[in-house]
Backbone as numpy.savetxt, mean C-alpha at the origin, in Angstrom:
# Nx Ny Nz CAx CAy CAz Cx Cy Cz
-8.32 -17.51 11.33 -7.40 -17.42 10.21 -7.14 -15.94 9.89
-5.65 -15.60 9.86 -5.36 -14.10 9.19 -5.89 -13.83 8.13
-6.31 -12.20 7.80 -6.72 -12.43 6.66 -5.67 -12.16 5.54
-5.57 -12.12 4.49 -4.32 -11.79 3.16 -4.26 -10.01 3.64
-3.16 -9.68 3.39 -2.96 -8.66 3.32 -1.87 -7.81 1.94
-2.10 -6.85 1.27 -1.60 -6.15 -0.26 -0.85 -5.18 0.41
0.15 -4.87 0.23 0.91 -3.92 0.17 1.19 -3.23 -0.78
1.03 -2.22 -1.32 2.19 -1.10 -2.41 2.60 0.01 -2.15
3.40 0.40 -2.69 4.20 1.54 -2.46 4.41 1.77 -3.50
3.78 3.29 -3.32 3.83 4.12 -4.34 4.25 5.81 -4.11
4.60 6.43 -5.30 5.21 8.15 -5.18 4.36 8.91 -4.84
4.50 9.41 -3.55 3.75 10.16 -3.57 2.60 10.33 -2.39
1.92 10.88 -1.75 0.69 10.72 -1.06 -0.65 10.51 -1.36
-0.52 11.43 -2.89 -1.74 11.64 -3.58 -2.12 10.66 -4.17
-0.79 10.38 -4.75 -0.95 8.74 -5.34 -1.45 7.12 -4.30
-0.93 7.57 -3.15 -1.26 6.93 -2.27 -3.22 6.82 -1.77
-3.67 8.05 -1.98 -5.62 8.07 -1.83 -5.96 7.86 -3.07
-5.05 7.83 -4.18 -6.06 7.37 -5.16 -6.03 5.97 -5.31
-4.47 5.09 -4.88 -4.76 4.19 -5.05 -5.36 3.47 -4.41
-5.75 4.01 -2.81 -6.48 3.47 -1.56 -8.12 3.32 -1.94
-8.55 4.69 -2.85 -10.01 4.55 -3.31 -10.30 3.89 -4.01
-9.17 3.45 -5.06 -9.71 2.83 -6.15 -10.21 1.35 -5.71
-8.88 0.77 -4.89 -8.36 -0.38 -4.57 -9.95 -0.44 -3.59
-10.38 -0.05 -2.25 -11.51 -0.09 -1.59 -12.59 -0.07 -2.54
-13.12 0.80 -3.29 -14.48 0.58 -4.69 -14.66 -0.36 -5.54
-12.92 -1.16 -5.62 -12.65 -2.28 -6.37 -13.29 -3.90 -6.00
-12.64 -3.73 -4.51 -13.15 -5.01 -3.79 -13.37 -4.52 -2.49
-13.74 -5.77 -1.73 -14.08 -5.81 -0.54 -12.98 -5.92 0.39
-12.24 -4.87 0.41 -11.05 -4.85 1.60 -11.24 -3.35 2.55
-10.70 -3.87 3.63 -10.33 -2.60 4.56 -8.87 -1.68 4.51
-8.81 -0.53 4.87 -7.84 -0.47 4.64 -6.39 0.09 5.56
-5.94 -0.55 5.73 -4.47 0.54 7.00 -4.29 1.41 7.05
-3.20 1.95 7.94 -2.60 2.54 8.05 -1.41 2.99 7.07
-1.45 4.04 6.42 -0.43 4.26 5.30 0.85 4.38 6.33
1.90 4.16 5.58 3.32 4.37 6.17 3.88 4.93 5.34
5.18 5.51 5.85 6.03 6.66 5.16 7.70 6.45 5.08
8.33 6.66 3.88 9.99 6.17 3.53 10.34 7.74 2.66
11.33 7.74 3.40 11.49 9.04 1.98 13.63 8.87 1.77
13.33 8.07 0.94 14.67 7.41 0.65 15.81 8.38 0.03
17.03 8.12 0.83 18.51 8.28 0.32 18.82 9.54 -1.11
17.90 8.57 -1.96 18.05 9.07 -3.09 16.93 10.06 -3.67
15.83 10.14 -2.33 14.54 10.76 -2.61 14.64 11.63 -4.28
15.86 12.98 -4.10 16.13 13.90 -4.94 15.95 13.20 -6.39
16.23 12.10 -6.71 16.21 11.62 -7.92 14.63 11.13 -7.94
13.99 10.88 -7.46 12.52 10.24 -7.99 11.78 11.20 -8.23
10.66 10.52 -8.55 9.40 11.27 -9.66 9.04 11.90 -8.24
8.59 11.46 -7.42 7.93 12.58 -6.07 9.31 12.15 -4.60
9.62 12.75 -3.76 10.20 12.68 -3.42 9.77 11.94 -1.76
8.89 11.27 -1.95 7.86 10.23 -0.81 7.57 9.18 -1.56
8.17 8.18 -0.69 6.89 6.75 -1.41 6.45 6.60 -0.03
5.05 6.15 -0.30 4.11 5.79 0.73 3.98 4.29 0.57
3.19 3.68 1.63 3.09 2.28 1.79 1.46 2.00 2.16
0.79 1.21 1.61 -0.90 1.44 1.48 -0.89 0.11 1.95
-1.55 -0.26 2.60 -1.88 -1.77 2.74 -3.62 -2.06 2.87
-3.43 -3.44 2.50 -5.06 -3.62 2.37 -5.24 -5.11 2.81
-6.44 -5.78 3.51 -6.96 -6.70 4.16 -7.84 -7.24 3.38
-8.61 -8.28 3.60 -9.47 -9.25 2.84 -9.03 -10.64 2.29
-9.90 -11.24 1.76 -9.60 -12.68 1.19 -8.56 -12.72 0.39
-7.42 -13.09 0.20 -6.73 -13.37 -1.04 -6.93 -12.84 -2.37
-8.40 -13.41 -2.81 -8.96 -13.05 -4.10 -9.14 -11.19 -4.44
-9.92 -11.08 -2.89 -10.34 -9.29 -2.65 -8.69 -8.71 -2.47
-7.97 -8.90 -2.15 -6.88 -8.11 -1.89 -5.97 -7.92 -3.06
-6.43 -9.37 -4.10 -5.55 -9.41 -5.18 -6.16 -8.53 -6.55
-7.90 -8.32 -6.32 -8.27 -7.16 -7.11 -8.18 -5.76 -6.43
-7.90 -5.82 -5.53 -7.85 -4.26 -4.85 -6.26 -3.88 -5.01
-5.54 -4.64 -5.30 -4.29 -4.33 -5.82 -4.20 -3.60 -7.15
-4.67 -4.59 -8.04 -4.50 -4.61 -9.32 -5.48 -2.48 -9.56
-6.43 -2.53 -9.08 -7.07 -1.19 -9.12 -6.10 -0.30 -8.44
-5.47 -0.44 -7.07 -4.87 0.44 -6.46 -3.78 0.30 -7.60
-2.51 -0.34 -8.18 -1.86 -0.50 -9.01 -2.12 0.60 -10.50
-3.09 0.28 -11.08 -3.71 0.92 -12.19 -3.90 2.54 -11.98
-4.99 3.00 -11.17 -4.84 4.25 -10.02 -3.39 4.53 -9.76
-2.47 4.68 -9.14 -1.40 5.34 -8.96 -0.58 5.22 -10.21
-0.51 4.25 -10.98 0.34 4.61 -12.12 -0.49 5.94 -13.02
-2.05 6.41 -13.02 -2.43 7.42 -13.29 -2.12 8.62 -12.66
-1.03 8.60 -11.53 -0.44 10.19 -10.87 1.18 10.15 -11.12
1.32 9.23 -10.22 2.85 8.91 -9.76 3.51 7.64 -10.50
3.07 7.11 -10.32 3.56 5.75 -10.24 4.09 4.70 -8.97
4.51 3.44 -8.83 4.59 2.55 -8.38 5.31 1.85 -7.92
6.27 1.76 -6.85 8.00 1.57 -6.54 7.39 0.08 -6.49
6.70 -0.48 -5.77 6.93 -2.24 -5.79 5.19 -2.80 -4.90
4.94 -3.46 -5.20 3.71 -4.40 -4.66 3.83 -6.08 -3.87
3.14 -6.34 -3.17 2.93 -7.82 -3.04 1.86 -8.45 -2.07
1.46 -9.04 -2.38 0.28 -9.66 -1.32 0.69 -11.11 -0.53
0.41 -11.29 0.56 0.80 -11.88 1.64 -0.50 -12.32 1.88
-0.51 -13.81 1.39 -1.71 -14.53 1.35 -2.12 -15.20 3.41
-1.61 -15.15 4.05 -1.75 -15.46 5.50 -0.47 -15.37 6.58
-0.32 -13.66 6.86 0.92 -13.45 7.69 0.99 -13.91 8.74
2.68 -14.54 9.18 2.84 -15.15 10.64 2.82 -13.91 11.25
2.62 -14.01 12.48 2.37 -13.70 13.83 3.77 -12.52 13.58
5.04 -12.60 13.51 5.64 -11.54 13.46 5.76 -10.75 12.28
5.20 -11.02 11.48 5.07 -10.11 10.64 4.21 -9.35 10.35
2.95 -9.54 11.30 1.55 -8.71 11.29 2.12 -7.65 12.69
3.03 -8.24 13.34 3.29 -6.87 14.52 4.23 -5.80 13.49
5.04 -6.29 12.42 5.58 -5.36 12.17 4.94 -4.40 10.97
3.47 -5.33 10.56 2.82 -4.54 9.52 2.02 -3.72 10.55
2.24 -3.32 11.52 1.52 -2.16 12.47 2.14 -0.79 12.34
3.52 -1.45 12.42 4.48 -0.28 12.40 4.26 1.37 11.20
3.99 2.35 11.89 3.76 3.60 10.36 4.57 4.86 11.34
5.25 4.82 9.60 6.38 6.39 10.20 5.42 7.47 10.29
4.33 7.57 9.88 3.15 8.61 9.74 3.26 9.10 11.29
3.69 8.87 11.69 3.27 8.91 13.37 4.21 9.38 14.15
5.86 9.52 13.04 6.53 10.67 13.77 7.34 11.52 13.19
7.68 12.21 13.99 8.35 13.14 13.14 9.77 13.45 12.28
C-alpha cells in the first residue's frame, strides 16, 4: 500500500526548512525532495520563490506534519496552498518525483 503523501507550498526556501523541521519533529514522516516554481507574477509576492515540501507517512502522520509544517512557515513567509493525498495512483507518484531543484 502507498503511503499518504502532504504537499505545501510555501514563500520562500527558508520557509520551506522550517516548515520541513517542524512538520518531521511533529510526526512520523519522511521527507522529499523540495521542488521549485518561481511564478509569472513572482515580482508581486511576499518572497519571490514558492517551494514545494512534500511529506510521507500514514494519513494521520502526514496530516499532523502538515498542520506543524503549515503553522512554521506562516511564522516566516507564509503559505501559497496545501493538500494531502491519502493513497497516490501509480501516475501521480512518478510525477511527485519530478523537482526543478535539479536544473537550471
Amino acid at each position: 500500500m502507498a503511503k499518504a503523501v502532504g504537499i505545501i507550498e510555501v514563500y520562500g526556501l527558508v520557509a520551506a526548512f522550517v516548515a520541513a523541521d517542524a512538520a518531521c519533529k511533529a510526526a512520523d514522516v519522511t521527507l522529499e525532495t523540495f521542488d521549485k516554481n518561481k511564478p509569472a507574477n513572482a515580482d508581486k509576492l511576499p518572497v519571490p520563490l514558492i517551494v514545494l515540501v512534500k511529506f510521507r507517512g500514514s494519513v494521520a502522520a502526514v496530516e499532523a506534519a502538515m498542520e506543524a509544517a503549515e503553522e512554521a512557515a506562516n511564522t516566516v513567509s507564509g503559505v501559497v496552498s496545501k493538500y494531502v493525498i491519502a493513497s497516490p495512483e501509480d501516475d501521480t507518484e512518478k510525477m511527485l518525483k519530478l523537482s526543478g531543484l535539479d536544473k537550471t
